[in-house]
C-alpha positions in Angstrom: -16.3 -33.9 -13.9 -17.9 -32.7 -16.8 -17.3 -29.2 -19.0 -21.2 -28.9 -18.4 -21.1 -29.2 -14.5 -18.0 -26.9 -14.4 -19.8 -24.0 -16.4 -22.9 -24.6 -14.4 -21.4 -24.3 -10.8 -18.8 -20.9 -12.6 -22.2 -19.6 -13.6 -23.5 -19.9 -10.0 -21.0 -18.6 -8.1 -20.7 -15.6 -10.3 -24.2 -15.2 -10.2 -23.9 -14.9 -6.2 -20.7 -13.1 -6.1 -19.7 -11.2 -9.4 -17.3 -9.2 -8.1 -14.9 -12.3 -7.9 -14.5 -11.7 -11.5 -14.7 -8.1 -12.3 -16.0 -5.1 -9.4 -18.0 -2.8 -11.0 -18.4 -0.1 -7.9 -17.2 0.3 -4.5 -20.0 -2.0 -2.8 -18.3 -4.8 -5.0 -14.9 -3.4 -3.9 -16.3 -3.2 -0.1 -17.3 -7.2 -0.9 -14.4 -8.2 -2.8 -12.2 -7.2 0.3 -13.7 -8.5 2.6 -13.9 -12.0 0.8 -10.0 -11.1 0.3 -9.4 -11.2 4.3 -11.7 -14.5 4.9 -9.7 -16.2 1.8 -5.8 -15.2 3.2 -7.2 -17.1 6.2 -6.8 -20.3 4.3 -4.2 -19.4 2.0 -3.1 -23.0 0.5 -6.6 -24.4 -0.2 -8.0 -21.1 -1.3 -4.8 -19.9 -3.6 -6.6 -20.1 -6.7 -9.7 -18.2 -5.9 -7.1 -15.6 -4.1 -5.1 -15.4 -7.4 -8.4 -15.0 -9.5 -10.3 -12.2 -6.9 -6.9 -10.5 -6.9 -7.0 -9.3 -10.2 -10.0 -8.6 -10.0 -9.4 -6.4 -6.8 -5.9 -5.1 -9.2 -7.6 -3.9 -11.7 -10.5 -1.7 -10.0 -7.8 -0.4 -7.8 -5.8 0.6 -11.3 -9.1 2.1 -13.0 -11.6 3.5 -10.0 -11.1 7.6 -9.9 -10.8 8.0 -6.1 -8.3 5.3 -6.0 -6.5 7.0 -9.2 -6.2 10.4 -7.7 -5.1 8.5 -4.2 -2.0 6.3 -6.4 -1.3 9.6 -8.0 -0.8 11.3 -4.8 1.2 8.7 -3.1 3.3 8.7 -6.3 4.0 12.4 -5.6 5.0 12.1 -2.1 8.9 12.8 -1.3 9.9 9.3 0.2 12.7 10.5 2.0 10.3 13.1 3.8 7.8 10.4 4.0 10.3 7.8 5.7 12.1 10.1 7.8 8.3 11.2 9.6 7.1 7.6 9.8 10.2 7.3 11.6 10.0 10.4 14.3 6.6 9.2 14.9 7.5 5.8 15.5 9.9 6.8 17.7 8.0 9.6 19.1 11.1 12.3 18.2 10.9 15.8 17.9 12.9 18.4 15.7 15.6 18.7 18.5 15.8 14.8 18.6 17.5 14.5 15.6 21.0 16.0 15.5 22.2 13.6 12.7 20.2 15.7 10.5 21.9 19.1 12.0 20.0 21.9 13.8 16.2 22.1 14.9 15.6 24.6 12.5 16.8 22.8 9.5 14.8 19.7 10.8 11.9 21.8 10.6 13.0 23.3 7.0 13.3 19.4 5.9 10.2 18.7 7.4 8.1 21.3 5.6 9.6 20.3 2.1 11.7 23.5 2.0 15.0 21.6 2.3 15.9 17.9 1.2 18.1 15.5 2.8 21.2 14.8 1.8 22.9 11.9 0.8 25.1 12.2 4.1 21.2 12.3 6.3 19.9 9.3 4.3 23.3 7.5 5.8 23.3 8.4 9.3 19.5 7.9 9.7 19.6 4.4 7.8 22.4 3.9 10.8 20.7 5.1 13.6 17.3 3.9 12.8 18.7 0.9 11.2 16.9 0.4 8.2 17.9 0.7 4.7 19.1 3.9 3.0 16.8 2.4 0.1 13.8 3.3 1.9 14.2 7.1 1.5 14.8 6.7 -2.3 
């Protein structure tokens, strides 16, 4: 194949789908994602174009301002706190269901970001639950 019919069939598809190569607003984003999903579908034949939409998909996620302020926030987030209510919910506990943790009002301090667990917590929950203490780090 020639440099001239590779350039002229690049030119085409990015002419019909831009975003593949850089998104420039959330329709694009909307688009890219959804390309995204159809592509995993067919991973090994479609790993290039994956590779290629995915920094695409990277960098808008990295620069947009709603999805800024959203990383920022999840950066903040206590993942201990985060973990151990993913957990409760998953398991469909209550503040008295835990006594690892100690009583329900210290549950319900932890909870509410007054209190943190405590290395001791992160050890018997990571038991109990049986995932790794990492996970609340």
């Amino acid at each position: 194949m020639s440099f001239t019919a590779i350039k002229k069939k690049a030119q085409a598809l990015f002419k019909e789908a831009s975003f593949i190569s850089q998104i420039h607003n959330e329709d694009d984003y909307d688009q890219a994602l959804a390309l995204m999903d159809n592509l995993v579908e067919d991973y090994e034949n479609q790993k290039q174009l994956i590779e290629v939409l995915s920094v695409s998909i990277e960098h808008w996620e990295n620069s947009s301002d709603r999805l800024t302020m959203f990383n920022k926030k999840v950066a903040s987030l206590n993942a201990g706190l985060s973990t151990l209510k993913v957990l409760m919910e998953q398991h469909g506990l209550g503040v008295a269901d835990i006594p690892e943790i100690g009583s329900k009002s210290l549950v319900s301090r932890i909870l509410s970001g007054h209190r943190n667990l405590t290395k001791q917590h992160i050890e018997t929950l990571s038991e109990r639950f049986g995932v790794s203490p990492a996970l609340f780090f």
